[in-house]
C-alpha positions as CSV (number, residue, x, y, z in Angstrom):
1,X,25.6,3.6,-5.4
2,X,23.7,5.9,-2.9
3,X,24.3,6.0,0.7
4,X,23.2,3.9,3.6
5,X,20.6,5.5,5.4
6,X,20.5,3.9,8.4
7,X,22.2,0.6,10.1
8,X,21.0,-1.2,12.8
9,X,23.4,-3.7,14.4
10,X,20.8,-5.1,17.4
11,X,21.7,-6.8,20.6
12,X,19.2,-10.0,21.2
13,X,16.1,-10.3,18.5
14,X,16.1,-7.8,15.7
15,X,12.4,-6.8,15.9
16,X,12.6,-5.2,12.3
17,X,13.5,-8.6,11.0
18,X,10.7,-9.7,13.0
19,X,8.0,-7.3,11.8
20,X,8.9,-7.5,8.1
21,X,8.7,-11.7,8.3
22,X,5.5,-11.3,9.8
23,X,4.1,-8.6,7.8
24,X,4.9,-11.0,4.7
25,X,4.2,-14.6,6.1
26,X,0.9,-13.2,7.1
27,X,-0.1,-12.3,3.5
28,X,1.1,-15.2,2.7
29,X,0.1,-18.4,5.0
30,X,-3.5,-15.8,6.3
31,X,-4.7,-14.6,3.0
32,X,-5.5,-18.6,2.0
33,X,-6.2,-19.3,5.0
34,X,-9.1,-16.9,5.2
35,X,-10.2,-17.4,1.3
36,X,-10.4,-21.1,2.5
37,X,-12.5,-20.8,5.7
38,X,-14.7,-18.2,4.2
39,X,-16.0,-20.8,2.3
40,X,-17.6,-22.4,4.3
41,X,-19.2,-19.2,6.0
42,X,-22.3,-17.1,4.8
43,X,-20.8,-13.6,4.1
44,X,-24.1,-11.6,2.4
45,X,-22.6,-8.5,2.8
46,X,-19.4,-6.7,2.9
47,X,-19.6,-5.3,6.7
48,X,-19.5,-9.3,7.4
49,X,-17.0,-10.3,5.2
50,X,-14.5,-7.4,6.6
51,X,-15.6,-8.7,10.1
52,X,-15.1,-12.4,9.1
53,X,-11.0,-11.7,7.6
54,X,-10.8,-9.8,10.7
55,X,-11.9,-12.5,13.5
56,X,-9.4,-15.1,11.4
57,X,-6.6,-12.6,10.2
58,X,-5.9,-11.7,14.1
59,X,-5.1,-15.1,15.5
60,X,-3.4,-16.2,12.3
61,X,-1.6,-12.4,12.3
62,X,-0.4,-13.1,16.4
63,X,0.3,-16.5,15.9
64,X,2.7,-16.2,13.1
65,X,4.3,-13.3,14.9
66,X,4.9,-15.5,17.9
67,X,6.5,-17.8,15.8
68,X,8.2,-15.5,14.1
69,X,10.0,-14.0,17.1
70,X,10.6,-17.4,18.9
71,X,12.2,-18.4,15.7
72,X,14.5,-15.4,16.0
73,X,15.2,-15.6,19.4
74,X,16.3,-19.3,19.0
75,X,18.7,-18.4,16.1
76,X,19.7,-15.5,18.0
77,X,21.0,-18.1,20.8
78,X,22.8,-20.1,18.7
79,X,24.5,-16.9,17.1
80,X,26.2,-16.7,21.3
């Protein structure tokens, strides 16, 4: 078994914890939710379709980051 890089033992929210949830709840909740509003846009071209996933994927990105981190902060108080 090879060695522990690194441990992190964090006081309040652990923000890697944070990150990684949001990294993969936003693939997961924002890539449907973009395939699914996109439908119902005219995207002709590939400069409006990257604009398009951008102008959902950011609110759906901060939101479930929000989330994410009041979610950790309110099992982070029950933890005290």
């Amino acid at each position: 078994m090879p060695e522990r890089v690194a441990t992190t033992d964090p006081d309040g929210v652990d923000f890697g914890w944070v990150m990684q949830v949001t990294f993969v709840l936003t693939i997961v909740v924002g890539a449907p939710v973009v395939a699914l509003l996109s439908m119902q846009a005219t995207l002709p071209d590939w400069p409006s379709r990257a604009s398009f996933a951008i102008r959902v994927g950011a609110p759906v990105w901060v939101l479930t980051g929000l989330c994410v981190y009041l979610y950790a902060r309110w099992r982070e108080g029950d933890d005290a």
